[in-house]
Every structure is written in structure tokens, then in C-alpha cells.
C-alpha positions as YAML, in Angstrom:
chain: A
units: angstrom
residues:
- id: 1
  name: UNK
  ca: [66.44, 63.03, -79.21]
- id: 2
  name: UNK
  ca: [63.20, 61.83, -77.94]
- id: 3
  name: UNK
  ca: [60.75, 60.96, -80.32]
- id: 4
  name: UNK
  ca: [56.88, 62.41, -80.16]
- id: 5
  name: UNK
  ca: [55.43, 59.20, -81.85]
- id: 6
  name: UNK
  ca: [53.35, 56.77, -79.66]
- id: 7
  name: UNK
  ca: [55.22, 53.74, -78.72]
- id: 8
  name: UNK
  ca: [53.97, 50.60, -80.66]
- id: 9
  name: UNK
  ca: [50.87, 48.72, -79.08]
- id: 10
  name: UNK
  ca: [51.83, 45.94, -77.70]
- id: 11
  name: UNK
  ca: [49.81, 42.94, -79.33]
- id: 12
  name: UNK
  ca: [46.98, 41.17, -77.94]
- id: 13
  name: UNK
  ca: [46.79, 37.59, -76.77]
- id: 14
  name: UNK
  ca: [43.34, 37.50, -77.50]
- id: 15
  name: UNK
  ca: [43.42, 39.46, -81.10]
- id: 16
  name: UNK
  ca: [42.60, 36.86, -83.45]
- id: 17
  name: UNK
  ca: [41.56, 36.73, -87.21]
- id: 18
  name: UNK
  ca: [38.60, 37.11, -88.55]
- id: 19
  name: UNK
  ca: [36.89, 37.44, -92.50]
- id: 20
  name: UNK
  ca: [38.89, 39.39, -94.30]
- id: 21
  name: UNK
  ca: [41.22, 42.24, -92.85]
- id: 22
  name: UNK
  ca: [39.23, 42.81, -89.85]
- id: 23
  name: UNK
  ca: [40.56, 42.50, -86.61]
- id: 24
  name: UNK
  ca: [38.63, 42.08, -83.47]
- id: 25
  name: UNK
  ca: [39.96, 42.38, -79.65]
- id: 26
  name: UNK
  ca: [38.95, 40.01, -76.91]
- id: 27
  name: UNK
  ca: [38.69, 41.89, -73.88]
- id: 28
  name: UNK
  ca: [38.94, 39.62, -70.39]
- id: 29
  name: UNK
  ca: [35.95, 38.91, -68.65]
- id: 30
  name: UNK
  ca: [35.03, 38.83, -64.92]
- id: 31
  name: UNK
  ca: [31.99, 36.91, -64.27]
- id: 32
  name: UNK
  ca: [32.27, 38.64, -61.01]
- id: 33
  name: UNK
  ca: [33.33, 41.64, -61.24]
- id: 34
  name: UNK
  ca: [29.80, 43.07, -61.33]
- id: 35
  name: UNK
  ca: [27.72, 40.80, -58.59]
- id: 36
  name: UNK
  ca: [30.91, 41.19, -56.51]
- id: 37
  name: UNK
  ca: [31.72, 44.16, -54.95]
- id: 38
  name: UNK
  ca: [34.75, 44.95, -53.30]
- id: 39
  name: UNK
  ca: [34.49, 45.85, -49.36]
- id: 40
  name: UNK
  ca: [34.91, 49.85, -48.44]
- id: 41
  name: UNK
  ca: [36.63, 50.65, -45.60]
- id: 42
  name: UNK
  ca: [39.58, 49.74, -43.45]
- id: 43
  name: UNK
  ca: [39.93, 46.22, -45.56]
- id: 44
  name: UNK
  ca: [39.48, 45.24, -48.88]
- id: 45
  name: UNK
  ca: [39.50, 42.07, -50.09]
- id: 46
  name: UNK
  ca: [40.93, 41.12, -53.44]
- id: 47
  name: UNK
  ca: [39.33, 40.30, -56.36]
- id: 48
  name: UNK
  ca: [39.18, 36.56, -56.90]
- id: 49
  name: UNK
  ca: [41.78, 35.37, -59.80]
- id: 50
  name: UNK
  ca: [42.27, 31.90, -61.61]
- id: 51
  name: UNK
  ca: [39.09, 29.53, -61.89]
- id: 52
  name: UNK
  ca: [37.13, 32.73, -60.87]
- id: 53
  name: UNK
  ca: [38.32, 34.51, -63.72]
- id: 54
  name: UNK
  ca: [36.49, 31.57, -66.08]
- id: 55
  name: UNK
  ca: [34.02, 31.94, -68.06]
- id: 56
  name: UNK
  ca: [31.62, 29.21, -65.35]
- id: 57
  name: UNK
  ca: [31.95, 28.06, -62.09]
- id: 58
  name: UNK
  ca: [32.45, 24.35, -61.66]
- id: 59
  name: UNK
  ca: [30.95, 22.51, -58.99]
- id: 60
  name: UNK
  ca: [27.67, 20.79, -58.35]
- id: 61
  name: UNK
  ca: [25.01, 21.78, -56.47]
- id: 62
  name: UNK
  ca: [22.52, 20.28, -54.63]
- id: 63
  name: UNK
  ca: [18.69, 21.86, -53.69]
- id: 64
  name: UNK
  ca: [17.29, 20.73, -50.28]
- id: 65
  name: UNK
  ca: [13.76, 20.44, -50.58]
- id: 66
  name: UNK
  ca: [11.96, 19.28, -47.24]
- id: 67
  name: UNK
  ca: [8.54, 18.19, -47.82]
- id: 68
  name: UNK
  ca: [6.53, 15.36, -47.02]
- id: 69
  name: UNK
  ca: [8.69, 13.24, -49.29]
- id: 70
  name: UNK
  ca: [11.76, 13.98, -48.09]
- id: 71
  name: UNK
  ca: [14.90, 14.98, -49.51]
- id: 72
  name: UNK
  ca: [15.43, 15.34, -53.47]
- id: 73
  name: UNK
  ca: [18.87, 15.52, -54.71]
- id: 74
  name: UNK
  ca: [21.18, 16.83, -57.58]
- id: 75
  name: UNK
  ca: [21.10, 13.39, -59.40]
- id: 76
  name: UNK
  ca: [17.95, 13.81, -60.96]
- id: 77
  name: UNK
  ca: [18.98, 17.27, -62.27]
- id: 78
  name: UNK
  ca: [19.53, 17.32, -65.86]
- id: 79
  name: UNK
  ca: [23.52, 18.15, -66.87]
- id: 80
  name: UNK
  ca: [23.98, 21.69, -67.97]
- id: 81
  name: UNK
  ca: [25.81, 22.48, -71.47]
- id: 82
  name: UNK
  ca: [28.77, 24.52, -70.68]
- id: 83
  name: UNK
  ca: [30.46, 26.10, -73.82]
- id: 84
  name: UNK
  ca: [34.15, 28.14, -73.71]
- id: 85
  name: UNK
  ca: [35.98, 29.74, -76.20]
- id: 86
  name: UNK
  ca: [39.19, 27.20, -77.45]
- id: 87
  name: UNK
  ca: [41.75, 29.61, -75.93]
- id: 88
  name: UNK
  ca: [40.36, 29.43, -72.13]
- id: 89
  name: UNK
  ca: [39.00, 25.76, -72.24]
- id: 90
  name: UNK
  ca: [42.60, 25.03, -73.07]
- id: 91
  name: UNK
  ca: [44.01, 26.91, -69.79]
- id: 92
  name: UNK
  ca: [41.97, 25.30, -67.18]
- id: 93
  name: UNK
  ca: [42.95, 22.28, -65.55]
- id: 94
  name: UNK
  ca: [40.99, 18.84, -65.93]
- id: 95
  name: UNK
  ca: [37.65, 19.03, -63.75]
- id: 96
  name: UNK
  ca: [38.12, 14.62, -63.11]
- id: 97
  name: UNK
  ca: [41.56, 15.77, -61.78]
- id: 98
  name: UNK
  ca: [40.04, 18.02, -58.71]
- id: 99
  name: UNK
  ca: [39.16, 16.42, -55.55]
- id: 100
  name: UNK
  ca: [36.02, 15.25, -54.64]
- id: 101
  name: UNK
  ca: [34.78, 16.74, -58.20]
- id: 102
  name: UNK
  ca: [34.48, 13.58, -60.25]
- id: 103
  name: UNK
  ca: [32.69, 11.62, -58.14]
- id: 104
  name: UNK
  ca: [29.58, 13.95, -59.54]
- id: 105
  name: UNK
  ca: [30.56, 13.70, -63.06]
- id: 106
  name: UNK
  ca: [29.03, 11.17, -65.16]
- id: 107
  name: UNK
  ca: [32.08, 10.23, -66.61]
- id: 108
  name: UNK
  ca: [33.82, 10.04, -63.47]
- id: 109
  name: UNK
  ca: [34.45, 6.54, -61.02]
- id: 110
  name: UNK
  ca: [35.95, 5.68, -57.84]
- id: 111
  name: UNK
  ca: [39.13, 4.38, -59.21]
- id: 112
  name: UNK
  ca: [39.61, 7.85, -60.91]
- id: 113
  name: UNK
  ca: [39.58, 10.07, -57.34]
- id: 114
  name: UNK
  ca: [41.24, 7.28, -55.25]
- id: 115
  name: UNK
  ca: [38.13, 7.97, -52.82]
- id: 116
  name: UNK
  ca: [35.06, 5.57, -51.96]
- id: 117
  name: UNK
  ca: [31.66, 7.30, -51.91]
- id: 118
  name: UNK
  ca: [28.26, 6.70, -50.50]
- id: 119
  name: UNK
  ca: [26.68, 4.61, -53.46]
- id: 120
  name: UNK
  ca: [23.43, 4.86, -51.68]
- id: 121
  name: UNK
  ca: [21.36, 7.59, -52.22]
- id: 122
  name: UNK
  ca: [20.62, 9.87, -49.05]
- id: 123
  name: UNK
  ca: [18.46, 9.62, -46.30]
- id: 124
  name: UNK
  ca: [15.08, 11.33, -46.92]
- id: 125
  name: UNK
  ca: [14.46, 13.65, -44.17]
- id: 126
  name: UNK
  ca: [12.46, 12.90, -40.81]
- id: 127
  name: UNK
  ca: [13.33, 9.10, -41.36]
- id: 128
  name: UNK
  ca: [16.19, 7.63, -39.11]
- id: 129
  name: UNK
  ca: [18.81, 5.54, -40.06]
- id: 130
  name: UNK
  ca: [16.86, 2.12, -38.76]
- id: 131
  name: UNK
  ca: [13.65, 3.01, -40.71]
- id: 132
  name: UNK
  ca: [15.85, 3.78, -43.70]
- id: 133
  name: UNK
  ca: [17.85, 0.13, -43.55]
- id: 134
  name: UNK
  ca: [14.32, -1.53, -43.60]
- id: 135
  name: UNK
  ca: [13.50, 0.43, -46.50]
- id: 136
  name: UNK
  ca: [11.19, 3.72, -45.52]
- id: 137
  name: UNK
  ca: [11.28, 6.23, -47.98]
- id: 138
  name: UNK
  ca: [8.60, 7.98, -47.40]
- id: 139
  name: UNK
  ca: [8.46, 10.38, -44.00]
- id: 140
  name: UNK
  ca: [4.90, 11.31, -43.52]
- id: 141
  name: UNK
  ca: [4.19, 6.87, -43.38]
- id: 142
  name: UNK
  ca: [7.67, 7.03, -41.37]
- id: 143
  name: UNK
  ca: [6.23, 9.44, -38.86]
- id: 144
  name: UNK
  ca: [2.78, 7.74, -38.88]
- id: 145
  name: UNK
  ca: [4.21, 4.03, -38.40]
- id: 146
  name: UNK
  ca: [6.20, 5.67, -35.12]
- id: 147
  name: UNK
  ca: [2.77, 7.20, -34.13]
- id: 148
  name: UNK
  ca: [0.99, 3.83, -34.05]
- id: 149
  name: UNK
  ca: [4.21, 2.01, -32.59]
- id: 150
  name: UNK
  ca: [3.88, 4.37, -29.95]
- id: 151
  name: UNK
  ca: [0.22, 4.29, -29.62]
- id: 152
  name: UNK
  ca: [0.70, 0.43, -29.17]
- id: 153
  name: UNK
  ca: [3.13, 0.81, -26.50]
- id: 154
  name: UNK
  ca: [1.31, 3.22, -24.89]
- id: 155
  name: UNK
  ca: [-1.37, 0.83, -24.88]
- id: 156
  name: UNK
  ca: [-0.05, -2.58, -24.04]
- id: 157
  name: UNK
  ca: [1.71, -0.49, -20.77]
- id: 158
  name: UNK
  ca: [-1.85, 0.39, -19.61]
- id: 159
  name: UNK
  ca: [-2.91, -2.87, -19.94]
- id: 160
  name: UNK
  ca: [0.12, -4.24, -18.26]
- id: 161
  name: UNK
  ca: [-0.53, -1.44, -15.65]
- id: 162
  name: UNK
  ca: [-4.50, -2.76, -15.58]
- id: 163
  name: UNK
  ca: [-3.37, -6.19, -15.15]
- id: 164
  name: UNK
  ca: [-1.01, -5.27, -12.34]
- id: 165
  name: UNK
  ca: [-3.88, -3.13, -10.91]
- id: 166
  name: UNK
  ca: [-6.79, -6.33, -11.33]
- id: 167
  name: UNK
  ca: [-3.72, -8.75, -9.62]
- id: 168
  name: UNK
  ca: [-2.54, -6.39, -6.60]
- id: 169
  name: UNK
  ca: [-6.44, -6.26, -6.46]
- id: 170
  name: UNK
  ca: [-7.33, -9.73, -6.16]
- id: 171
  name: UNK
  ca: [-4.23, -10.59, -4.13]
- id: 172
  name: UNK
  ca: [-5.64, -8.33, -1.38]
- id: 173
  name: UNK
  ca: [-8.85, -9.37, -1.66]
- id: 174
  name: UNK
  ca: [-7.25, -12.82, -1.10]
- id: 175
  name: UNK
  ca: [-5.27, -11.34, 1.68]
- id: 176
  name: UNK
  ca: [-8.17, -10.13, 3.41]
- id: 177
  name: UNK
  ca: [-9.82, -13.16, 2.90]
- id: 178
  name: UNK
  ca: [-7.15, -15.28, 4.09]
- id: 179
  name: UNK
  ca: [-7.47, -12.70, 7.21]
- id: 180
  name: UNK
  ca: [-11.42, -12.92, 8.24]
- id: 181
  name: UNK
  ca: [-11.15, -16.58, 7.50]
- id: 182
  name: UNK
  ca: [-7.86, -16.48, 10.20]
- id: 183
  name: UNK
  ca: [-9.71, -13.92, 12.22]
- id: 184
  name: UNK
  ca: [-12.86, -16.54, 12.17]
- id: 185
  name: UNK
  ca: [-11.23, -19.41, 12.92]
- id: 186
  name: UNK
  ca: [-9.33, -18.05, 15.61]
- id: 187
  name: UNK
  ca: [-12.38, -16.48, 17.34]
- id: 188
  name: UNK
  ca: [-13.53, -20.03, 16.88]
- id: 189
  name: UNK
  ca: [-10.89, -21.44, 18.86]
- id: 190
  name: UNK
  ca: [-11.03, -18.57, 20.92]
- id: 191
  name: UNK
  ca: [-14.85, -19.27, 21.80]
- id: 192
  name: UNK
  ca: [-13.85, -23.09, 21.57]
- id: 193
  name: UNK
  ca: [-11.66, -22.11, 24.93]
- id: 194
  name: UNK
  ca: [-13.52, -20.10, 26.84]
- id: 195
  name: UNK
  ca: [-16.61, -22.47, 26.89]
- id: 196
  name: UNK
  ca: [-14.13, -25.80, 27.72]
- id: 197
  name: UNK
  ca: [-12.16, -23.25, 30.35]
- id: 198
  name: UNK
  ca: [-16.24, -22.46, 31.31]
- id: 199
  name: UNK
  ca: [-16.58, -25.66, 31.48]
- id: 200
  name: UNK
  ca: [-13.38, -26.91, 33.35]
- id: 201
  name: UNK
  ca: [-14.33, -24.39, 35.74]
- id: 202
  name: UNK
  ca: [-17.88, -25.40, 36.51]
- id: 203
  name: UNK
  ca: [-16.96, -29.05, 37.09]
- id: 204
  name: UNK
  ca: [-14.29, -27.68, 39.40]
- id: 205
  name: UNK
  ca: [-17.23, -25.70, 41.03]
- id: 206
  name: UNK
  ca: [-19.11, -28.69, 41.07]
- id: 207
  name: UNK
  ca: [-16.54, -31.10, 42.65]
- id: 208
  name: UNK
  ca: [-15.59, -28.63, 45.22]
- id: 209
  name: UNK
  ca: [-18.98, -27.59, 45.95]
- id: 210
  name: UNK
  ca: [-19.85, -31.52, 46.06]
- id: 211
  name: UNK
  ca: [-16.73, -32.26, 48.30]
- id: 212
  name: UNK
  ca: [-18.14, -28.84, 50.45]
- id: 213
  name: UNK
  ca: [-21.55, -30.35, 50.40]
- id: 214
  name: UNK
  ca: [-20.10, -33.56, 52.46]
- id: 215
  name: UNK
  ca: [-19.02, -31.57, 55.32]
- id: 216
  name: UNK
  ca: [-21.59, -29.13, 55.34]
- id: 217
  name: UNK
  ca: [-25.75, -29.90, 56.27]
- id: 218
  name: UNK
  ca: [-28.47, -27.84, 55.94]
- id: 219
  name: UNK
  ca: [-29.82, -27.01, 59.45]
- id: 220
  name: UNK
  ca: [-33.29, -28.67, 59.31]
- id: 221
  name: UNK
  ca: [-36.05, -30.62, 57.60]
- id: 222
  name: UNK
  ca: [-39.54, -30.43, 56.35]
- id: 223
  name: UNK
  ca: [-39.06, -26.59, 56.17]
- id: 224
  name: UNK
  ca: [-40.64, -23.79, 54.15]
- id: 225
  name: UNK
  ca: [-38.45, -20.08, 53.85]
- id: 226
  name: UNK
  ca: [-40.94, -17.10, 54.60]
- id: 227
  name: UNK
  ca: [-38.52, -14.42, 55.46]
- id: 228
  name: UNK
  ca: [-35.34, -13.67, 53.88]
- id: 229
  name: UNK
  ca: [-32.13, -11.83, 54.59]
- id: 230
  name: UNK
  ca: [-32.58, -7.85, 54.63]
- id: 231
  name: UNK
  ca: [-36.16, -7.80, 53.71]
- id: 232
  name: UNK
  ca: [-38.22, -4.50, 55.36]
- id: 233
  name: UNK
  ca: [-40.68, -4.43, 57.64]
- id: 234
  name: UNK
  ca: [-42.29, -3.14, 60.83]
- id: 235
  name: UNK
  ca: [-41.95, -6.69, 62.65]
- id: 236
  name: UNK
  ca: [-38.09, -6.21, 63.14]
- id: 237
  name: UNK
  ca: [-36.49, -3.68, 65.45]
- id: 238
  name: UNK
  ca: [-34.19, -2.57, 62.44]
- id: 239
  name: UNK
  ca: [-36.45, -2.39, 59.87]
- id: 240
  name: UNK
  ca: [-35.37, -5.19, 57.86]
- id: 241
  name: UNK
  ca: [-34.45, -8.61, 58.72]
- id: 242
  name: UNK
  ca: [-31.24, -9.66, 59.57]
- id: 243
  name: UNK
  ca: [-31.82, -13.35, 59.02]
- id: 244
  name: UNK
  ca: [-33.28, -16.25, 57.02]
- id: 245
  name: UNK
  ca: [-36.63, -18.13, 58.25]
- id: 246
  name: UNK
  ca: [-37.39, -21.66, 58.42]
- id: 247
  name: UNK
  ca: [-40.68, -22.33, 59.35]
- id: 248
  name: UNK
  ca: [-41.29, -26.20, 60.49]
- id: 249
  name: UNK
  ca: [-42.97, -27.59, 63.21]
- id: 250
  name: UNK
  ca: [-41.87, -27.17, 66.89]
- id: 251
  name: UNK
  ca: [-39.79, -29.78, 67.89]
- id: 252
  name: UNK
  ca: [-38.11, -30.23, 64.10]
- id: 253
  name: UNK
  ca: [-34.76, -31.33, 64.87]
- id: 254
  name: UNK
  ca: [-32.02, -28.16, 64.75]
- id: 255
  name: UNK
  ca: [-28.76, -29.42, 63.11]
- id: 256
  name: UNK
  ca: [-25.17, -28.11, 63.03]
- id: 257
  name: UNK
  ca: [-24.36, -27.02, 59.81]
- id: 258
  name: UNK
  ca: [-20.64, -27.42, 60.55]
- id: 259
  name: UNK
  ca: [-18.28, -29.10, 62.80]
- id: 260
  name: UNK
  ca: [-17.17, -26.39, 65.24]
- id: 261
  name: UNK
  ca: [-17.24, -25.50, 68.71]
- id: 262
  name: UNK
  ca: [-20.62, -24.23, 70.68]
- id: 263
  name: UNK
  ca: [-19.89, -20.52, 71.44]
- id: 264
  name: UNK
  ca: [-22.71, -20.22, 74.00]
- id: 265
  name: UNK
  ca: [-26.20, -21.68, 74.50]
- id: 266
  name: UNK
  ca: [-29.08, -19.64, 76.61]
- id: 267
  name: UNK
  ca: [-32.13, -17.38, 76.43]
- id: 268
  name: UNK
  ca: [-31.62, -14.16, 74.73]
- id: 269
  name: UNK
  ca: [-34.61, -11.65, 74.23]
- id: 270
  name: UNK
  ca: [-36.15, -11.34, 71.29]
- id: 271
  name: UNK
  ca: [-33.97, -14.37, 69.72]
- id: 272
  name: UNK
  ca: [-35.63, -16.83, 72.39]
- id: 273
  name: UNK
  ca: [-33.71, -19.77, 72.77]
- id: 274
  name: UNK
  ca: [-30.39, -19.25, 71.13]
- id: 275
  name: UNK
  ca: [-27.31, -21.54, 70.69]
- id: 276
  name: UNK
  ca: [-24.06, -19.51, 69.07]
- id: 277
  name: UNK
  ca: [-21.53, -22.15, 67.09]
- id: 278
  name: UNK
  ca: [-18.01, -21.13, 66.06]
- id: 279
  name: UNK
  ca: [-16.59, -22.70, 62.85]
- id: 280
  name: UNK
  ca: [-12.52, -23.23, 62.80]
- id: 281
  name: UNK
  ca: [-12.85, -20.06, 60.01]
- id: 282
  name: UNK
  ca: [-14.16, -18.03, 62.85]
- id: 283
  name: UNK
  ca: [-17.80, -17.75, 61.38]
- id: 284
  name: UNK
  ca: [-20.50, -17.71, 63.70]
- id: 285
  name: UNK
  ca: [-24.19, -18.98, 62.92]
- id: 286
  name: UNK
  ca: [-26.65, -17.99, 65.24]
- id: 287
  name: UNK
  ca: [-29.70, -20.88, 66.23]
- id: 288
  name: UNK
  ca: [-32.61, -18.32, 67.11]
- id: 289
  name: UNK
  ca: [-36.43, -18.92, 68.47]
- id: 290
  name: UNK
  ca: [-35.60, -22.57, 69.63]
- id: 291
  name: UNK
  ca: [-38.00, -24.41, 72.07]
- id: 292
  name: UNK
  ca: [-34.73, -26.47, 73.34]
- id: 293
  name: UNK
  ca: [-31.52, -26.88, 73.57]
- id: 294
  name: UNK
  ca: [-28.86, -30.44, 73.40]
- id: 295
  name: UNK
  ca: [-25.78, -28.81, 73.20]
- id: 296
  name: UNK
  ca: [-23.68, -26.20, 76.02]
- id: 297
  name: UNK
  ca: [-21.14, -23.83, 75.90]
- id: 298
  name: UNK
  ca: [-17.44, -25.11, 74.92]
- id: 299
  name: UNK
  ca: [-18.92, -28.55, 73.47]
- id: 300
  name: UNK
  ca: [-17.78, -29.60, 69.90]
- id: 301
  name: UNK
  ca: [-19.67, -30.33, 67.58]
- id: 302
  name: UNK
  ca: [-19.97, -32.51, 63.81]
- id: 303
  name: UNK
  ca: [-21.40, -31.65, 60.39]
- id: 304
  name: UNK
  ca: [-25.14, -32.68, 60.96]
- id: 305
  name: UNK
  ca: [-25.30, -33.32, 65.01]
- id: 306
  name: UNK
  ca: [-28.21, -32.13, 66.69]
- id: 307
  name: UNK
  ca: [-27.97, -29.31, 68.79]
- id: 308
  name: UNK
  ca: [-31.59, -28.28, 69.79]
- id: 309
  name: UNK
  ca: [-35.19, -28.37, 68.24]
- id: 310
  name: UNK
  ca: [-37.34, -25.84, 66.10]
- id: 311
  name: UNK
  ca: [-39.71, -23.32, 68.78]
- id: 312
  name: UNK
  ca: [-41.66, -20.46, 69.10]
- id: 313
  name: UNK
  ca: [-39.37, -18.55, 71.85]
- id: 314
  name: UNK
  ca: [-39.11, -14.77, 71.72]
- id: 315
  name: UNK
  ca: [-40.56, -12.36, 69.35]
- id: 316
  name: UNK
  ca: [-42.04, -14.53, 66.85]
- id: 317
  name: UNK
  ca: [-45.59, -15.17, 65.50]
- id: 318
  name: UNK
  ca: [-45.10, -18.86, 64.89]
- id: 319
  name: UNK
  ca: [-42.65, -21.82, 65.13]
- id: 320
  name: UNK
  ca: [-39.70, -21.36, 62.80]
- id: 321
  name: UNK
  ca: [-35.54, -21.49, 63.25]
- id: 322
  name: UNK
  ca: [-34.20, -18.13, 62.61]
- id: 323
  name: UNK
  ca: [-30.85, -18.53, 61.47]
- id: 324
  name: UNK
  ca: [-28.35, -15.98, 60.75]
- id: 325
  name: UNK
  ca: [-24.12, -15.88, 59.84]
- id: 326
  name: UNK
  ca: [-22.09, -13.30, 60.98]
- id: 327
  name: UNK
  ca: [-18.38, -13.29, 59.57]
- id: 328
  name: UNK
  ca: [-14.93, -13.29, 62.11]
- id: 329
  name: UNK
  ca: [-15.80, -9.50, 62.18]
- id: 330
  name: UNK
  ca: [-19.10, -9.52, 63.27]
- id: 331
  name: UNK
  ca: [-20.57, -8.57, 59.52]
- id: 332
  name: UNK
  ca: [-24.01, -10.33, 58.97]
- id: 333
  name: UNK
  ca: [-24.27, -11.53, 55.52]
- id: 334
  name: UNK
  ca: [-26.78, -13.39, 53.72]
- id: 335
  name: UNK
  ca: [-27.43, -17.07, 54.93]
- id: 336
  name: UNK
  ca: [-28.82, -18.21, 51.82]
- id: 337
  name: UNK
  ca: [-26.14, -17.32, 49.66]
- id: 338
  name: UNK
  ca: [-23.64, -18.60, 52.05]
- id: 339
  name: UNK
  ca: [-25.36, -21.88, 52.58]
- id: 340
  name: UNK
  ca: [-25.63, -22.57, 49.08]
- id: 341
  name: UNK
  ca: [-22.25, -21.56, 48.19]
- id: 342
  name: UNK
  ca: [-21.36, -24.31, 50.57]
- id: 343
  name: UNK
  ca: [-22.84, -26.80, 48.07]
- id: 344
  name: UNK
  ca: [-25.63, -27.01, 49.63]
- id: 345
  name: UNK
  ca: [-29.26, -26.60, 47.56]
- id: 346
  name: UNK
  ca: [-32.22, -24.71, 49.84]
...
């Protein structure tokens, strides 16, 4: 038959004695169990047992503080007293014994973990690794020594860039130098030419004008010009006269200017007395106004010969040899110009 009595209570692992009779339960405690709460809905996540269930966490923690010094760490924080009841202290395992735990104990080394760690302390923030190996600790003089590093860089490029500037300047200055002096000296030589090929050329003038001067003669003597070649005027049936005008006294001896062949020789209107003489170019000089005449038609003739004598014949107003040059065509052309351009000086 079943009995109506409660069953016994079973005892407590956590009853314990106190002062006199007394007893007094331990109840468990979950540090968490009130600033965790468990996800609602389709999951739910379990509540955390073992270490959790401890009366502290264990672990160390470290506060990043970024400021112009840097980086502070855990080490200067002063170790916390941590106190637990015999019974739980007893249950957890040995903190030294957890990995990567006891290299922040006080207590703990190397040799205990198995595991080498960074003896240095860590870099302070906004300082790289190079600055740190030559000992910068301090970011803001970090950042400032990088400023003026730069600053200097900055500034010994624009000097370098000045310098390359003043040089490309000076070398094209010397350039264009180097040019006007090359331009200068070859105008020089240039000018230096021309005046010897100027001067070549004249003495080439001058020797075949001389060697022209030999074989040609100037037509008379003791003359004086009064008219020349195309000058106006009412005394010429064509306005202008066609010749050039010796004047000399009658009976002045007439000369050939050429050797060449006597064309014809005769009276011929206003012209007077007139002897024609062919050169072997086919040039013809006319002998006009003449008072006689040495030579006839057909006869050859030398550089210098006489061939009549200066007269008053024809239309004339005193005694002079009227000479004129008419080219293979029949063209009349200047007589002064084409005596001296023979060599010859009137």
C-alpha cells in the first residue's frame, strides 16, 4: 500500500554546517543567467554551462585607447582580487594550465605554456614598424617627423627640378649662342665669297675686256660727245636720235672700230657721206656725215685702219662723225654702251 508521506529530501551538496544546529542551503549561481537572455523564436540557444557557471570569468582584457600617445595596454592595470568559496575553487581547473592564459599571469613563463610571446611591448598607434625599431613612441612627433621628412623631399625635388630648369636654361642659351655665333661666322664666309667670287669676276671682266680692248679702237681722236643715243629733239626726223656724236674737226681721221668687211661706201641723204662695215658677228656700224671716204665696197678691213675722215655732209650743223650700231637684225642699240662694253673707255 502506497504511502501518503513525502519521500525523503534528497541532501544537498552544498548544505554545510554552520554555529550551532542551523543549517543553511547553497543555492547555484548563474552569473549569467540575468544579463543573458535566452533567444525567442524558432532557435534557442542554450544556456552556457562549466566555467560559465563560475563564480568570475577568467581572461584578461585589454582597453584600446587611441590618443595622441598611442596605445595603452593591460600591463599597467592593477591585478584584480578574485575570491571563491573552497567548494568551487576546488572544481575548476588550473588557470596556468589553459592555453595562451598564463602568458598574462604574473606567475606564469614561457616554459610553462610551451609558447614564445612578444616580450616587447606593442606598437603605439599611428607609428610604423621602422619608426618603432628606431625607438618612436610617441605618434603626434611620429607624424610630425614624417611631415618635415616630407616637407624636405618635397623641397630638395623643387630644387632639383629648379636646377634642371636653370641647366636646360643655360644649355639653350648656349645652344643659341653656339648658333648666332655659327650663323655669324658662316654669313662671314658667306660674304667672304661673294666679294672674292665679285672679285674673281671683275678681274675676269677686266682681262676679257682688256684682251677685247686689243682688237677693238675707238673710231676717232680729239673728239667731244654732244649728242647721245635716243635723246629728243626737233633736229631729227624721228624725234630722237638714233646715234652717238663726235664732234672733231673736219678731216679727223675716221677709224674702223673692228676688223670686218666694208658693206658699202657712198652718199646717202641726210647721213652725207656714209661708209657701212660688217663685223664677222654680223653687226653693222654705220660712218655718217663724212667729208671723205678711203675705203669701197667688199674691201676688208683691220682693228684701227682708216676708212675716211670727219665732215660736215648732210643734215648737220657742224663737223662731227655720227656713228651708230645696228645688230644682225637691224635693231639700233646704244653705241656707247656697246663701245665700252668692248673694253673700250669714251
Amino acid at each position: 500500500m502506497a504511502s501518503n508521506q513525502p519521500a525523503p529530501e534528497a541532501p544537498s551538496p552544498f548544505r554545510t554546517g554552520m554555529a550551532g544546529d542551523e543549517e543553511r542551503t547553497w543555492e547555484e549561481w548563474n552569473p549569467t543567467e540575468e544579463s543573458i537572455r535566452p533567444v525567442r523564436g524558432r532557435h534557442r540557444v542554450a544556456k552556457q554551462r562549466g566555467l560559465a557557471r563560475s563564480s568570475t570569468v577568467l581572461g584578461v582584457g585589454v582597453i584600446a585607447a587611441v590618443g595622441a600617445g598611442g596605445m595603452a595596454t593591460a600591463q599597467s592595470k592593477p591585478p584584480v582580487s578574485i575570491s571563491l568559496p573552497d567548494s568551487i575553487a576546488d572544481s575548476l581547473p588550473d588557470a596556468k594550465s589553459l592555453p595562451g592564459v598564463s602568458a598574462f599571469m604574473s606567475g606564469g613563463s614561457e616554459a610553462d605554456t610551451g609558447t614564445t610571446t612578444q616580450a616587447a611591448p606593442l606598437t603605439t598607434a599611428g607609428i610604423t614598424s621602422a619608426e618603432a625599431e628606431q625607438g618612436a613612441t610617441d605618434a603626434g612627433e611620429a607624424l610630425r617627423a614624417r611631415i618635415l621628412q616630407q616637407a624636405e623631399q618635397q623641397q630638395a625635388g623643387a630644387a632639383a627640378e629648379a636646377r634642371a630648369a636653370e641647366e636646360k636654361a643655360a644649355a639653350e642659351q648656349a645652344a643659341a649662342q653656339a648658333t648666332k655665333q655659327q650663323s655669324k661666322a658662316e654669313a662671314e664666309a658667306a660674304a667672304k665669297k661673294k666679294a672674292a667670287e665679285k672679285k674673281a669676276a671683275e678681274k675676269a671682266e677686266a682681262e676679257r675686256l682688256a684682251k677685247l680692248a686689243a682688237s677693238y679702237a675707238v673710231p676717232t681722236s680729239s673728239y667731244t660727245i654732244t649728242s647721245t643715243f635716243g635723246q629728243a629733239g626737233s633736229l631729227w626726223s624721228s624725234g630722237y636720235h638714233t646715234g652717238l656724236d663726235f664732234a672733231a674737226p673736219t678731216g679727223t681721221p675716221v677709224k674702223a672700230v673692228h676688223s670686218g668687211t666694208v658693206k658699202s661706201a657712198g652718199y646717202s641723204g641726210s647721213y652725207g657721206y656714209r661708209t657701212i662695215l660688217v663685223l664677222d658677228d654680223g653687226t653693222e656700224i654705220w660712218y655718217c656725215h663724212q667729208s671723205s671716204m678711203d675705203v669701197t665696197a667688199g674691201q676688208k678691213v683691220s682693228t684701227g685702219d682708216t676708212i675716211g675722215r670727219v665732215g660736215a655732209t648732210g643734215n648737220v650743223t657742224g663737223p662731227h662723225l655720227h656713228l651708230e650700231i645696228h645688230t644682225p637684225d637691224g635693231t639700233g642699240v646704244d653705241p656707247l654702251s656697246w663701245l665700252r662694253g668692248k673694253g673700250l673707255t669714251i
